[in-house]
ZADO-574652 format. One record per residue (C-alpha): residue in three letters; x, y, z. Coordinates in nm, 2 decimals, padded with zeros to 4 digits. Layout:
BEGIN
+--------+--------+--------+--------+
! residu !      X !      Y !      Z !
+--------+--------+--------+--------+
!    ALA !      X !      Y !      Z !
...
+--------+--------+--------+--------+
This chain:
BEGIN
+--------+--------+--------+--------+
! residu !      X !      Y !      Z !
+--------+--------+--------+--------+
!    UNK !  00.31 !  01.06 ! -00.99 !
!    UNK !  00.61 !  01.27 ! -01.16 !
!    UNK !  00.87 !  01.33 ! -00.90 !
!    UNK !  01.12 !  01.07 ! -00.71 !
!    UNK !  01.00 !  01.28 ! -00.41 !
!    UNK !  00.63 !  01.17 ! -00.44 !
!    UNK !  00.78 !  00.79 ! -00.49 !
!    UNK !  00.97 !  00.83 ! -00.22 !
!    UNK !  00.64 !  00.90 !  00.00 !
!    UNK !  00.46 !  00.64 ! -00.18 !
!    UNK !  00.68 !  00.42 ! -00.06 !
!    UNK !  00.73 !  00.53 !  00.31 !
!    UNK !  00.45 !  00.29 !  00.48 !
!    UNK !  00.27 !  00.40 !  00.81 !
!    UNK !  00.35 !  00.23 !  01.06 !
!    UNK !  00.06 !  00.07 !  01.30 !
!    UNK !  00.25 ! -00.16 !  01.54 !
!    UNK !  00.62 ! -00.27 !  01.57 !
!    UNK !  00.56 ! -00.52 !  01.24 !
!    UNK !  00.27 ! -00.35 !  01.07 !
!    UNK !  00.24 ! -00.10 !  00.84 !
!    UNK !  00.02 !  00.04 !  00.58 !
!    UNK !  00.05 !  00.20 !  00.21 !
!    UNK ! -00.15 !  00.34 ! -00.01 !
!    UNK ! -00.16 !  00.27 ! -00.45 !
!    UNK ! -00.06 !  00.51 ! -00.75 !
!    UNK ! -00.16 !  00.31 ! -01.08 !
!    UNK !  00.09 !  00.33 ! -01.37 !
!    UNK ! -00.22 !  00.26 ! -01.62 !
!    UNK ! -00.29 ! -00.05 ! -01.52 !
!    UNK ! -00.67 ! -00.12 ! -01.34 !
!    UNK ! -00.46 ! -00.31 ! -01.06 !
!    UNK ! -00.18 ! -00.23 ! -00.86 !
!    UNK !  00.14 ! -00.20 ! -00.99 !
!    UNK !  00.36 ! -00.51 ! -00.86 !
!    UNK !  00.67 ! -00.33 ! -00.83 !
!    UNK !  00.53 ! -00.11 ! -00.60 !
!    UNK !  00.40 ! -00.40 ! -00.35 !
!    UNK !  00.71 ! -00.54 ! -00.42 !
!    UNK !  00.92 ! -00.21 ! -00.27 !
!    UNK !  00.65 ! -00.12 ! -00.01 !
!    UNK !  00.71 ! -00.48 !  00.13 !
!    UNK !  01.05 ! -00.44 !  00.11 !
!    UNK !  01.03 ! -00.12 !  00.31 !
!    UNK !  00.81 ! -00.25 !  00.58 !
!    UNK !  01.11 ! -00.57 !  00.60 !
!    UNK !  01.40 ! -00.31 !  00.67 !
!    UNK !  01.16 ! -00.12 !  00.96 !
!    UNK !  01.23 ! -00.41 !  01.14 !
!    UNK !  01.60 ! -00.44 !  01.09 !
!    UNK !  01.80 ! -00.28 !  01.39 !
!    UNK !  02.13 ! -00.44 !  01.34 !
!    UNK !  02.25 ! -00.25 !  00.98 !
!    UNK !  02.25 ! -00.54 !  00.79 !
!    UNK !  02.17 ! -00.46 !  00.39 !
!    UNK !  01.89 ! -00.63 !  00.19 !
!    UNK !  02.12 ! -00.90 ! -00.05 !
!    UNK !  01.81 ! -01.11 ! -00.20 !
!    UNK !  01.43 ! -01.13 ! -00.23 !
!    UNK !  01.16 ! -01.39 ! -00.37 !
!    UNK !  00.82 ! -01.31 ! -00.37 !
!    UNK !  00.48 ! -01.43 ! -00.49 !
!    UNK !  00.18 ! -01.21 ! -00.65 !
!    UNK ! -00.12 ! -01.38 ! -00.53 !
!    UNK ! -00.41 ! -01.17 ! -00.56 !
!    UNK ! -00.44 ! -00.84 ! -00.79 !
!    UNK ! -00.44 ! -00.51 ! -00.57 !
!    UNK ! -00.71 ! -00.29 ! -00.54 !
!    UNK ! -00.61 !  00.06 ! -00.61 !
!    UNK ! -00.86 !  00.18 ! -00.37 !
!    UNK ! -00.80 !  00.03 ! -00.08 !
!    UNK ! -00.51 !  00.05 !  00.17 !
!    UNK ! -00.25 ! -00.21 !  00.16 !
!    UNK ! -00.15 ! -00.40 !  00.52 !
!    UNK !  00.20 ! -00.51 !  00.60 !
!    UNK !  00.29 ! -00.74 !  00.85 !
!    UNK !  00.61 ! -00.84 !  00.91 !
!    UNK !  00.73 ! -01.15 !  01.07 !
!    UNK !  01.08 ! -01.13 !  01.25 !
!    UNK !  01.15 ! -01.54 !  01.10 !
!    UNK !  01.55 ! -01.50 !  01.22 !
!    UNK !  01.86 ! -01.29 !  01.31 !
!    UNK !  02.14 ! -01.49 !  01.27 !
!    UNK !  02.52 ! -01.40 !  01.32 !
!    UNK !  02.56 ! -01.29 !  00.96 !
!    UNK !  02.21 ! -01.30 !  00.82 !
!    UNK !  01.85 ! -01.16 !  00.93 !
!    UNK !  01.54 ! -01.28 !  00.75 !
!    UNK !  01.23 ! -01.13 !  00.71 !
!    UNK !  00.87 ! -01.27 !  00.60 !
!    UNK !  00.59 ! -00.98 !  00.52 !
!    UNK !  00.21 ! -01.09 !  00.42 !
!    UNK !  00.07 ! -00.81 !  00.25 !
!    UNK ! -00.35 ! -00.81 !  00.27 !
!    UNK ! -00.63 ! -00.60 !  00.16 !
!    UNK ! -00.95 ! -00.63 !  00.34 !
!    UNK ! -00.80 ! -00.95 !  00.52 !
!    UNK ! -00.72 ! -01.15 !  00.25 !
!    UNK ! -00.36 ! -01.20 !  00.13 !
!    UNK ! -00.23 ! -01.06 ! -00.18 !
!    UNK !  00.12 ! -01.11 ! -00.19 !
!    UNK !  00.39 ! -01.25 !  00.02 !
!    UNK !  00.78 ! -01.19 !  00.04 !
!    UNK !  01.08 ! -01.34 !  00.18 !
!    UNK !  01.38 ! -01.11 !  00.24 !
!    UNK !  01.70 ! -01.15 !  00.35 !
!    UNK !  01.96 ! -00.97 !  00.52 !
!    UNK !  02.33 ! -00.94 !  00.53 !
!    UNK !  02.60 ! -00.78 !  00.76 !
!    UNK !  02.89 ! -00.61 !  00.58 !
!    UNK !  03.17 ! -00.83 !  00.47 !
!    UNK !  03.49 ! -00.84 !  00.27 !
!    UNK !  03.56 ! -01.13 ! -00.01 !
!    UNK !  03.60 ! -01.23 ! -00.38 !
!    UNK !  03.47 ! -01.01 ! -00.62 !
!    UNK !  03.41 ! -01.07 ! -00.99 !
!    UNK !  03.10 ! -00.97 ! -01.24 !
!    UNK !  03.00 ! -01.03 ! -01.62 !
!    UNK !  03.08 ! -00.72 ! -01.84 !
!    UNK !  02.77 ! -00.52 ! -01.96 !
!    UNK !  02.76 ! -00.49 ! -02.31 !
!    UNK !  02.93 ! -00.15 ! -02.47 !
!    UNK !  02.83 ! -00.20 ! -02.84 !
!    UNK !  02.45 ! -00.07 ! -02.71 !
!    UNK !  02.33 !  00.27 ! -02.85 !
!    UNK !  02.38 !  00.52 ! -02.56 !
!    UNK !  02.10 !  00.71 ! -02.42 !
!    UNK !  02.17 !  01.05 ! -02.58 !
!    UNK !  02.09 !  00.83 ! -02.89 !
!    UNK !  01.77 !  00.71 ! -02.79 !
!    UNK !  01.39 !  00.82 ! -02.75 !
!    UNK !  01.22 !  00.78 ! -02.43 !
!    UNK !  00.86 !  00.66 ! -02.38 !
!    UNK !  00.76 !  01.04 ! -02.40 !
!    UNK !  00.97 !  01.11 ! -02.71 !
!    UNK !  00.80 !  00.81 ! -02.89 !
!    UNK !  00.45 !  00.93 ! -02.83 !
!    UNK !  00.49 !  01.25 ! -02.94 !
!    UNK !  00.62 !  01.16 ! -03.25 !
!    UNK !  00.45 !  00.84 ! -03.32 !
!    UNK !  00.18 !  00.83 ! -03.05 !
!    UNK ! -00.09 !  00.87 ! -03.40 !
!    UNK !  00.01 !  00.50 ! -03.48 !
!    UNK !  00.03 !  00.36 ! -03.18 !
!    UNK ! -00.20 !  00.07 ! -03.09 !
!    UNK ! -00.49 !  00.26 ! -02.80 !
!    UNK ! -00.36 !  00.06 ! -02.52 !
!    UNK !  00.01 !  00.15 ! -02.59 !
!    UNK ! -00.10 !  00.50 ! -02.58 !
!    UNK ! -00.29 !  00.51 ! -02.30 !
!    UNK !  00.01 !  00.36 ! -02.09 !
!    UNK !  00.24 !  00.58 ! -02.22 !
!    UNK !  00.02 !  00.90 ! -02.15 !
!    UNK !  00.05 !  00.82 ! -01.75 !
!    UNK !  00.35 !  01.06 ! -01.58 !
!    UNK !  00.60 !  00.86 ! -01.44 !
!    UNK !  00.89 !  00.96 ! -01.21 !
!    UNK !  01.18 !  00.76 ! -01.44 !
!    UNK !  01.25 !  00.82 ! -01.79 !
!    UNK !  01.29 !  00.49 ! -01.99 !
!    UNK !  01.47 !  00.48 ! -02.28 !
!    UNK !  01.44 !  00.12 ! -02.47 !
!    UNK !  01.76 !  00.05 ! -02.70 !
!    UNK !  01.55 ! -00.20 ! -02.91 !
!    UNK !  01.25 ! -00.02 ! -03.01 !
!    UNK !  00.91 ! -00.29 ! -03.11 !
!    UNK !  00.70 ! -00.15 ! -03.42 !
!    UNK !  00.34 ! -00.25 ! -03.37 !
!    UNK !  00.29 ! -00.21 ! -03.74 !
!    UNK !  00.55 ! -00.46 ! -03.84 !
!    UNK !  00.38 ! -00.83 ! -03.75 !
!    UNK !  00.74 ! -01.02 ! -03.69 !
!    UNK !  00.88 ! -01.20 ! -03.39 !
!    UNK !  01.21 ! -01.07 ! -03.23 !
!    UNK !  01.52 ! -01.21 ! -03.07 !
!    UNK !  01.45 ! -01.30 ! -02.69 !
!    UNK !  01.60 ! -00.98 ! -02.54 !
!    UNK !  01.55 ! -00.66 ! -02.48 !
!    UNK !  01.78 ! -00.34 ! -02.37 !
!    UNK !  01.62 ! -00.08 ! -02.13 !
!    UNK !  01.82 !  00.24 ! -01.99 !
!    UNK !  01.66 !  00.40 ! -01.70 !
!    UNK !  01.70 !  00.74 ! -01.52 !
!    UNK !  01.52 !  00.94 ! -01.23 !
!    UNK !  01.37 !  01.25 ! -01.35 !
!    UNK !  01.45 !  01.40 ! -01.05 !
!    UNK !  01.84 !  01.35 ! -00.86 !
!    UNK !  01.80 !  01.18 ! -00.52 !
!    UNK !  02.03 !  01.30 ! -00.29 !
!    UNK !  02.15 !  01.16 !  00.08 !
!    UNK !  01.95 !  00.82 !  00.02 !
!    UNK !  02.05 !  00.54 !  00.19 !
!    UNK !  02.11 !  00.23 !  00.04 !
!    UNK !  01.77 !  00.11 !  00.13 !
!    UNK !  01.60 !  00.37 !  00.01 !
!    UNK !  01.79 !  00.33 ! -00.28 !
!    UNK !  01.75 ! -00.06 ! -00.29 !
!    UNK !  01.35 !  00.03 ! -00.24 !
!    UNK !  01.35 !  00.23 ! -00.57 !
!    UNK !  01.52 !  00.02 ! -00.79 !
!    UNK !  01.31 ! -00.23 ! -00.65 !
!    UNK !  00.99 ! -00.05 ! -00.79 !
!    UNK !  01.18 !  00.04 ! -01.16 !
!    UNK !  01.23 ! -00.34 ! -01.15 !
!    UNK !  00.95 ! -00.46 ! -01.24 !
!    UNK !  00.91 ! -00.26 ! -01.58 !
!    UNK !  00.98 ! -00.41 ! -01.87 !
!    UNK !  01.08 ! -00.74 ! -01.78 !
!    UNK !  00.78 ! -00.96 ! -01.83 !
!    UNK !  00.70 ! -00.78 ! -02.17 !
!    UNK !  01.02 ! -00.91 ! -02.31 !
!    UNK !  00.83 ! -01.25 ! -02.33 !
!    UNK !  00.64 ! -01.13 ! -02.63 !
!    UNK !  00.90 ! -01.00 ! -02.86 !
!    UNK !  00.91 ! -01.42 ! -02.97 !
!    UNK !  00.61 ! -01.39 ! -03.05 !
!    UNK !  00.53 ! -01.00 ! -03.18 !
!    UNK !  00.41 ! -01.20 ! -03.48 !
!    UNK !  00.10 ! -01.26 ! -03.34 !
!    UNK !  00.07 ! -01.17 ! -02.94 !
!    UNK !  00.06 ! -00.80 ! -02.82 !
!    UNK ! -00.08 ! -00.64 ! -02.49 !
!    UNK ! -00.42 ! -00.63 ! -02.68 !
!    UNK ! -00.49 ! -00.98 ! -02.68 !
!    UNK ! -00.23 ! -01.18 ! -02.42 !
!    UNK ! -00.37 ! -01.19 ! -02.04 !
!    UNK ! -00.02 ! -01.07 ! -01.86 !
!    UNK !  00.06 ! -01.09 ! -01.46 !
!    UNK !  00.36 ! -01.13 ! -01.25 !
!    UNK !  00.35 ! -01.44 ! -01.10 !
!    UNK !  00.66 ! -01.46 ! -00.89 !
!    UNK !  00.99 ! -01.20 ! -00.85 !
!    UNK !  01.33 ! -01.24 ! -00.70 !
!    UNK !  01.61 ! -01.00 ! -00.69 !
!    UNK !  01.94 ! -01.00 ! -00.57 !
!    UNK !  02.10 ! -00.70 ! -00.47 !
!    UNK !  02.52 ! -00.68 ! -00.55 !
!    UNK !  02.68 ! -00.34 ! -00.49 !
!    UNK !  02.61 !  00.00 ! -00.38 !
!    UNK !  02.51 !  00.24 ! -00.60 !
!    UNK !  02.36 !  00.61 ! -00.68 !
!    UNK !  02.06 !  00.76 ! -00.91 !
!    UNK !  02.30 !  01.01 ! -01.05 !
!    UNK !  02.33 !  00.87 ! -01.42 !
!    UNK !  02.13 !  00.64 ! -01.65 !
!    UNK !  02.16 !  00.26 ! -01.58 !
!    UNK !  02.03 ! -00.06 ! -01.78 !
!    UNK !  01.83 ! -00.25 ! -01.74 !
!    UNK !  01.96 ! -00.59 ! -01.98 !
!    UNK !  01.67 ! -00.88 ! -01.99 !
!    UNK !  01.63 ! -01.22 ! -02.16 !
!    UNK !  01.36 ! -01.41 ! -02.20 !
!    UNK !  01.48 ! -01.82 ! -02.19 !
!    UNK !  01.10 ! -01.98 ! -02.20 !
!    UNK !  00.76 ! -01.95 ! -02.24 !
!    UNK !  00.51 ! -02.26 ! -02.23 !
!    UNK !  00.19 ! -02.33 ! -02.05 !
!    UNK !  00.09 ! -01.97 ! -02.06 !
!    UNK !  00.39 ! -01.88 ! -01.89 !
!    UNK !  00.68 ! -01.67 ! -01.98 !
!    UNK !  00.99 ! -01.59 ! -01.81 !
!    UNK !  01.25 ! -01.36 ! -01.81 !
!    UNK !  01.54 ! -01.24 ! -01.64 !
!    UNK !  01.77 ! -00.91 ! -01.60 !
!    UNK !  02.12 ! -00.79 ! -01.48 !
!    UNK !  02.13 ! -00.43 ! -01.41 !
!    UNK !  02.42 ! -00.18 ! -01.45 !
!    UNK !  02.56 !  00.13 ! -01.36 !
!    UNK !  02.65 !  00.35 ! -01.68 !
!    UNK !  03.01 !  00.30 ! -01.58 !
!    UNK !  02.99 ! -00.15 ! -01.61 !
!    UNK !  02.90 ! -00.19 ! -01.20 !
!    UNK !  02.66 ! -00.49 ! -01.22 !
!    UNK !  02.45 ! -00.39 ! -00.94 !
!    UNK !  02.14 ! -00.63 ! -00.94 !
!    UNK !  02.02 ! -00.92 ! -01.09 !
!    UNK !  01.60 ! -01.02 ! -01.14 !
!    UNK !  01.40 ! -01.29 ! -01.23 !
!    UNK !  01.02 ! -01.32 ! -01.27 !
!    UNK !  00.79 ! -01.56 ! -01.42 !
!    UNK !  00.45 ! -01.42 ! -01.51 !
!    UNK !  00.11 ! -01.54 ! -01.69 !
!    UNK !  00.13 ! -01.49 ! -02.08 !
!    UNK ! -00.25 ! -01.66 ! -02.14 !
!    UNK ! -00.30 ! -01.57 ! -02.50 !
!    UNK ! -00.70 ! -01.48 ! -02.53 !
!    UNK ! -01.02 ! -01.58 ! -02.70 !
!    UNK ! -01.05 ! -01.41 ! -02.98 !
+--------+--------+--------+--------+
C-alpha cells in the first residue's frame, strides 16, 4: 500500500446491515494487524451510523486480541445514545466470532465557545532538513539492525520524517520524547472531515508506543522487547487539511510493570493543535 487512494479504500468498510460492516488487513511489516488501522476502520463504521452531522470529538479504545491479516474484520455498531448535543457510538470488532477490539466514540454537534491551545515548538529542525524512513535506509539501511530494515522496506502511503533520529549503534538511553513530521504522499482533495479524522486516525498510531524505549535504548530495542498497543484515545480539536507536513510531538511519562505509556499533541505546520493521543501498550522485555 503506496497511495492515500488505496488507504482511503482500505478504510471504506462494506456494509452488511444498518450497524455492520466488514474490512479487510494491509500489514505495515508487522505478522498482525496494524492497530491503527482497526482503530480507523472502527471509527468509519461509528460515523455510518451518524445521520445528524455531528463530528467525531473523542475516542477510547481497547486492543484485545491480535488481528489476523487473513481474515475479514466484522464491525458492529451499537447506536448506545443520541443526545441533544452528543451521539455516542460503541463498535465490537471480531474475527471468526471472537472479539478483538472494542471502541467508544463520541459525537459532537457544531458549537461556538472559548478557544485556547499550547504553542508547538518552533526551535524543531523543519522537514526540508530532515531524512525520511526511505532516505535513512538508503543511506544507512547496511547498518541497520534486520528487523529495522525489514520495517522500513514496506511502502507506505505517508512519508515520516523523525526530527530526533535513534542510532542503533550507539547503546545510550535518550530523553523521553520524540518529534515526528508527517505527510501524505499523495494530496487528498474534497475529504470530509471524517474521512480526514479516519486518516489521521490510522497515522496515529505510528510512533507513539516506540518512544517508550528511547529511556531505555541502552539496553531494549524492537529485537528483544515484546511491544503491543494496549489501549488508545484520541481527541479530535480543529479542522484541518493533508496539504502540508504536520507533527506529530510525543512523550513518554512512565513505564513499569512491562508497560509503557506515551502521549502526543499533533500540529498543523502553521501551530493549529489539531489532536491530542494517548496509548499505553505492553513493553515485556524478553528472555534472552
Amino acid at each position: 500500500m503506496k497511495s492515500a487512494n488505496e488507504l482511503l479504500n482500505l478504510l471504506d468498510l462494506v456494509p452488511i446491515d444498518a450497524t455492520t460492516f466488514q474490512g479487510k488487513s494491509k500489514t505495515i511489516g508487522s505478522p498482525n494487524v496494524f492497530g491503527g488501522q482497526v482503530l480507523a476502520q472502527a471509527v468509519n463504521a461509528a460515523y455510518r451510523t451518524i445521520t445528524n452531522q455531528r463530528v467525531l470529538h473523542s475516542l477510547h479504545a481497547y486492543f484485545l486480541e491480535a488481528g489476523n491479516l487473513k481474515v475479514p474484520i466484522e464491525f458492529s455498531v451499537n447506536e448506545v445514545r443520541d443526545g441533544g448535543s452528543f451521539s455516542t457510538r460503541r463498535v465490537l470488532a471480531s474475527q471468526n466470532g471472537k472479539a478483538i477490539f472494542i471502541l467508544a466514540a463520541s459525537f459532537h454537534k457544531e458549537e461556538s465557545g472559548y478557544n485556547h491551545q499550547i504553542e508547538m515548538n518552533t526551535s524543531l529542525k523543519q522537514p526540508e532538513e530532515l531524512l525520511s524512513w526511505t532516505e535513512m535506509l538508503e543511506q544507512f539501511g547496511h547498518v541497520l539492525p534486520e528487523l529495522t530494515k525489514r520495517f522500513l522496506e514496506i511502502e507506505r502511503p505517508i512519508t515520516f520524517k523523525p526530527v530526533e533520529v535513534v542510532n542503533p549503534l550507539k547503546k545510550e538511553n535518550l530523553p523521553p520524547y520524540s518529534n515526528v513530521w508527517f505527510k501524505l504522499k499523495q494530496p487528498v482533495t474534497d475529504a470530509t472531515l471524517a474521512i480526514k479524522q479516519q486518516i489521521l486516525t490510522y497515522i496515529s498510531d505510528y510512533n507513539i508506543l516506540a518512544a517508550a524505549l528511547l529511556p531505555h535504548a541502552s539496553k531494549a530495542h524492537f529485537g528483544n522487547t515484546q511491544m503491543a498497543s494496549l489501549d488508545h484515545s484520541m481527541w479530535f480539536f480543529r479542522d484541518f487539511d493533508f496539504d502540508d507536513w504536520m507533527l506529530y510531538s510525543i512523550e513518554t511519562p512512565n513505564a513499569s510493570n512491562a508497560r509503557g505509556f506515551a502521549k502526543g499533541n499533533i500540529f498543523s505546520r502553521d501551530g493549529k493543535l489539531i489532536a491530542s493521543v494517548a496509548q499505553e501498550g505492553l513493553m515485556r522485555p524478553m528472555a534472552k
